[in-house]
SERO-4910 file (N, C-alpha, C, O; in steps of 0.05 Angstrom, whole numbers):
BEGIN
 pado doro    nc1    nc2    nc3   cac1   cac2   cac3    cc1    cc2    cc3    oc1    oc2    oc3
  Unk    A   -188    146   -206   -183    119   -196   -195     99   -215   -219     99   -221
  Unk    A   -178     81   -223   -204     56   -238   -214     32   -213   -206     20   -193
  Unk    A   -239     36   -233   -256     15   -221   -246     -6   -213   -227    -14   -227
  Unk    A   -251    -20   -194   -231    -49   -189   -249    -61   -175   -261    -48   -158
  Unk    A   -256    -89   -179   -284   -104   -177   -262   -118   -151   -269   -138   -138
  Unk    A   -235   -102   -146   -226   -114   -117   -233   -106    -92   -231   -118    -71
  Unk    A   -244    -74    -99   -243    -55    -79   -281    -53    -70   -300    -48    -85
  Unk    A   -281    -58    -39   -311    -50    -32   -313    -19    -33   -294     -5    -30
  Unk    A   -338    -10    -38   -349     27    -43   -335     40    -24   -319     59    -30
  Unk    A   -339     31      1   -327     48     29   -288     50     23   -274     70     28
  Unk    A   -282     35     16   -247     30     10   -243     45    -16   -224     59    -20
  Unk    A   -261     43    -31   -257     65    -57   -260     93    -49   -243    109    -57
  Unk    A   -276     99    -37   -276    135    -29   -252    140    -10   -239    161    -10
  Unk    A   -247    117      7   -219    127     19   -208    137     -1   -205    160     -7
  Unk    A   -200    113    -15   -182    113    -37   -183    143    -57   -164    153    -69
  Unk    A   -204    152    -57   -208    171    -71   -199    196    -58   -182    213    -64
  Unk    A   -214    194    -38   -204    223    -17   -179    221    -12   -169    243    -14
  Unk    A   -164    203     -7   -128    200     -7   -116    209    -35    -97    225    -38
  Unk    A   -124    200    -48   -107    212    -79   -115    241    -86    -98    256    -95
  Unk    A   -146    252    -83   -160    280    -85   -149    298    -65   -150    323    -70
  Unk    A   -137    288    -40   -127    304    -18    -97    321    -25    -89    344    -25
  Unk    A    -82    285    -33    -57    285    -33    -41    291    -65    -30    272    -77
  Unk    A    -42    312    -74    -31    314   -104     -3    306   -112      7    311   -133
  Unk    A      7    295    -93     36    294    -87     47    260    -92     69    250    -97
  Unk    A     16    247    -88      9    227    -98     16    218   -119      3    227   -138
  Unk    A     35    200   -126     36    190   -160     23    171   -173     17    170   -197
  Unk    A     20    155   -156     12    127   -161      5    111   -137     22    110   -119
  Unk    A    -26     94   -134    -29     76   -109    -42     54   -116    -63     51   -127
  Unk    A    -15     28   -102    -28     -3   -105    -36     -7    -91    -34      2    -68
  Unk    A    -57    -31   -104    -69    -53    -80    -46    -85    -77    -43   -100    -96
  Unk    A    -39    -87    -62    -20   -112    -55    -33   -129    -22    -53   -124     -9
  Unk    A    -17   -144    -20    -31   -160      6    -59   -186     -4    -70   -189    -26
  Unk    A    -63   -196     12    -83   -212      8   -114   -205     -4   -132   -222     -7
  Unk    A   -115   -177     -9   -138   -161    -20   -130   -172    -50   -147   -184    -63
  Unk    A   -109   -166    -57   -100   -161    -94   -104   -194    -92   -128   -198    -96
  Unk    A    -95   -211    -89    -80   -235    -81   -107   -252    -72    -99   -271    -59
  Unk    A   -129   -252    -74   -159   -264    -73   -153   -279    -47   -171   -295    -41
  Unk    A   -134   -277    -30   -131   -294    -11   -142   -285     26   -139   -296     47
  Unk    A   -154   -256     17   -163   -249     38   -191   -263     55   -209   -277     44
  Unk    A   -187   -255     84   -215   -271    102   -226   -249    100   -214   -230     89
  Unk    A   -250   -247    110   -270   -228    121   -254   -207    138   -259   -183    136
  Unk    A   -234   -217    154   -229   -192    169   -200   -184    163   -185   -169    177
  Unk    A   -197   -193    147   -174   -177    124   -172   -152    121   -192   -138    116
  Unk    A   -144   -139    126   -141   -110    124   -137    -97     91   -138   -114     73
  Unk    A   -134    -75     84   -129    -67     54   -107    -59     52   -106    -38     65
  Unk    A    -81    -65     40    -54    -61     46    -61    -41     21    -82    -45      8
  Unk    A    -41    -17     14    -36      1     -1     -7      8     -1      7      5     19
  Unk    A      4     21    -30     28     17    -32     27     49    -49     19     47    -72
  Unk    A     34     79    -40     30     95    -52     61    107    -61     80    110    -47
  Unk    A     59    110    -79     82    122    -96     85    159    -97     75    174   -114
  Unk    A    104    166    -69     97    196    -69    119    212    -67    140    200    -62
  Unk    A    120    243    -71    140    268    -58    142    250    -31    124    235    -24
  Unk    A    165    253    -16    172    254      0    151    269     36    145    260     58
  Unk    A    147    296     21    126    312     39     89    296     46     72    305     61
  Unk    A     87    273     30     61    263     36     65    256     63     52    268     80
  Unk    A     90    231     70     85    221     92     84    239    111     67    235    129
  Unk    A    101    263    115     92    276    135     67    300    139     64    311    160
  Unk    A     51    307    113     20    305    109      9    294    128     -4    306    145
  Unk    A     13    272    126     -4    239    128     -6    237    164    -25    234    179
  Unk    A     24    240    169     26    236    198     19    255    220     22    250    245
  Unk    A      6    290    202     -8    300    213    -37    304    211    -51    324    218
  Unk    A    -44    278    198    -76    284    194    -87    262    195    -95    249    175
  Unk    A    -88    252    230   -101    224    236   -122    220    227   -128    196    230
  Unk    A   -142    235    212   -168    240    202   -167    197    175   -181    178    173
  Unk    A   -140    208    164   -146    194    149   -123    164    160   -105    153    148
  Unk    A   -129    161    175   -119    132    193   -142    118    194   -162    130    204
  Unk    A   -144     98    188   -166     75    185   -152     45    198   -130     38    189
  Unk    A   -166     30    217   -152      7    234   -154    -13    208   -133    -25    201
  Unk    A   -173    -17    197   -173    -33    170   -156    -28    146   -161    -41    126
  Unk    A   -137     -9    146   -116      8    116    -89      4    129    -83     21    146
  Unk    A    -69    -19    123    -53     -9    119    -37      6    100    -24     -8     83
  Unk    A    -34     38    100    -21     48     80     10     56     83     16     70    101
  Unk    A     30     48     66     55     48     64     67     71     35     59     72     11
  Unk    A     76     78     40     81    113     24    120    106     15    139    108     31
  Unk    A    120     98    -14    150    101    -18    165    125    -20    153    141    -36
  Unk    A    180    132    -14    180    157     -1    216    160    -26    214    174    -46
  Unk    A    230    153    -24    250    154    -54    254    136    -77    272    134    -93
  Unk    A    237    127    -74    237    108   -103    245     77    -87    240     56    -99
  Unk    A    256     78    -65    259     42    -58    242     45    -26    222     31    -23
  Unk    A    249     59    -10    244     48     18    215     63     22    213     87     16
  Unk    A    193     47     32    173     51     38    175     47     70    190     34     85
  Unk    A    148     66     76    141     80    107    119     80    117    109    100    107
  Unk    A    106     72    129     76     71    132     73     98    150     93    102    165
  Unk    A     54    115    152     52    146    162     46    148    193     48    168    208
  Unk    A     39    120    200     20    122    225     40     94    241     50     75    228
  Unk    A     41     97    264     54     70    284     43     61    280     23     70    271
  Unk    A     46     36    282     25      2    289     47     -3    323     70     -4    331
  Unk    A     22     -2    331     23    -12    353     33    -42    359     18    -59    367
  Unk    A     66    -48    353     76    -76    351     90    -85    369     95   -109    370
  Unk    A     98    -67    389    120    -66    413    146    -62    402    165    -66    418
  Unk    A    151    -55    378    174    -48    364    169     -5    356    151      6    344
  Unk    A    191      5    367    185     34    354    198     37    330    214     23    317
  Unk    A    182     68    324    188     71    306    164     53    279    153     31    281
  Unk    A    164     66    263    144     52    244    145     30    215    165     25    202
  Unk    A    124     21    212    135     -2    197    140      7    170    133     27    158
  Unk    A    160    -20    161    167      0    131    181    -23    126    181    -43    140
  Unk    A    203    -16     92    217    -39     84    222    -21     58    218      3     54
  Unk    A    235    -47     38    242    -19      9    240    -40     -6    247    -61      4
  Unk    A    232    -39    -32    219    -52    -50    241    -67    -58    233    -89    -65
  Unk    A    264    -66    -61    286    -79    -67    284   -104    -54    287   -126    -66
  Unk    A    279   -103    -25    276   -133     -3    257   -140    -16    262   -159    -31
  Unk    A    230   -131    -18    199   -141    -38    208   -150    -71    191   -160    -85
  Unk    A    223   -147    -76    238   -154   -114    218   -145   -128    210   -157   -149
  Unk    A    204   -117   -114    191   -106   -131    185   -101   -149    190    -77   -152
  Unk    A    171   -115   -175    186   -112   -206    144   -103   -221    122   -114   -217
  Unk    A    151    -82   -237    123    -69   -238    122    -85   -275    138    -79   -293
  Unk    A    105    -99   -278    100   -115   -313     95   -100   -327    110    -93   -346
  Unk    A     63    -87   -319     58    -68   -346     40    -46   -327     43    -51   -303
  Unk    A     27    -27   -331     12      0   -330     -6     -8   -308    -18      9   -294
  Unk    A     -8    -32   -305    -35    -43   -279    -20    -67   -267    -32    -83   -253
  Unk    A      2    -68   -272      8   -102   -257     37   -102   -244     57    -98   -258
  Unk    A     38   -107   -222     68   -118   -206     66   -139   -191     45   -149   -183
  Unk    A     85   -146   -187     89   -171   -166    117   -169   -151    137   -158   -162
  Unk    A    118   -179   -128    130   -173   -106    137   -203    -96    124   -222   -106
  Unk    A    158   -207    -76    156   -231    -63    157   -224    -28    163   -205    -14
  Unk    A    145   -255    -25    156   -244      1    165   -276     16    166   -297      3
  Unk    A    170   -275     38    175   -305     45    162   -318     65    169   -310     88
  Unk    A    147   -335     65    125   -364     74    141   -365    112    162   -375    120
  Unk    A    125   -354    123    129   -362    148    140   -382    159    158   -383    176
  Unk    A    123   -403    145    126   -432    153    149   -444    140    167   -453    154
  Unk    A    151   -444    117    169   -458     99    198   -443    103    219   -456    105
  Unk    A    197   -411    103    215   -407     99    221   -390     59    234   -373     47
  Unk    A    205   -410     55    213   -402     22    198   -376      9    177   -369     19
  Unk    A    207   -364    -10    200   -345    -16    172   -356    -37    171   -376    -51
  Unk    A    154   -337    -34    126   -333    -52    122   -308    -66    122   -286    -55
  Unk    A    118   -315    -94    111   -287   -107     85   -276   -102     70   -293    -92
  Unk    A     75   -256   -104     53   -250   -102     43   -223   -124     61   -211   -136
  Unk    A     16   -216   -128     17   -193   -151      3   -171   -129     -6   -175   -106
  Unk    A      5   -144   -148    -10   -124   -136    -17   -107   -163     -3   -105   -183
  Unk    A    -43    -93   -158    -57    -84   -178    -55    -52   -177    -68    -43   -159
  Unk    A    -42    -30   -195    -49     -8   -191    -78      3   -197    -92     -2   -217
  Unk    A    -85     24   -170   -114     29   -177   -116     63   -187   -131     76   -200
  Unk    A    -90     67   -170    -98    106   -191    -61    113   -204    -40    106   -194
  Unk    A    -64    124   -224    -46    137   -227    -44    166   -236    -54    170   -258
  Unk    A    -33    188   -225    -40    208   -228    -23    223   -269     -1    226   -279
  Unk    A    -40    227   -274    -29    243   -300    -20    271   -301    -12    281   -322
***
């Protein structure tokens, strides 16, 4: 994993034990208001992992690594991403989307940006996300 002066110690060993667990693992961003310096104190850690298909359902049998502070989302064929675990939203079924709606577009070896659209306004906002491991 590289160092990332984004990530607190406790969110890096997740981070670690999730990619050391999961070899199936290709690649995992940080995106959301963590990458994006715009997080509060009680800001969650959004994650964006690039995997085999077989992680998410790994994932969804091993509550061990469910954390109320992680949201982690697992792209699962190259566009539509899945998060492993419900959120409790009053909507079933789990949250997800596919990077195509996000205009997912990756710059170089550590950098993407995504959009998404402004609650209030309506208008769309770019935003970046930082890769923190990639597996070789």
């Amino acid at each position: 994993m590289k160092d990332s002066p984004l990530i607190e110690p406790e969110i890096a060993s997740y981070v670690r034990k999730l990619v050391n667990e999961f070899a199936l693992i290709e690649s995992l961003w940080l995106f959301g208001s963590r990458a994006n310096k715009r997080a509060r104190h009680d800001s969650d850690w959004d994650f964006l992992a690039f995997a085999n298909p077989n992680v998410i359902f790994s994932l969804r049998s091993n509550p061990a690594l469910r954390r109320d502070d992680v949201d982690l989302f697992v792209v699962i064929d190259g566009n539509r991403f899945e998060s492993p675990w419900r959120r409790f939203t009053g909507k079933p079924g789990y949250l997800g989307g596919t990077l195509l709606e996000l205009c997912w577009n990756i710059l170089d070896t550590s950098n993407a940006t995504y959009r998404r659209y402004d609650r209030n306004t309506g208008l769309p906002e770019t935003f970046s996300a930082t890769m923190l491991f990639q597996r070789k």
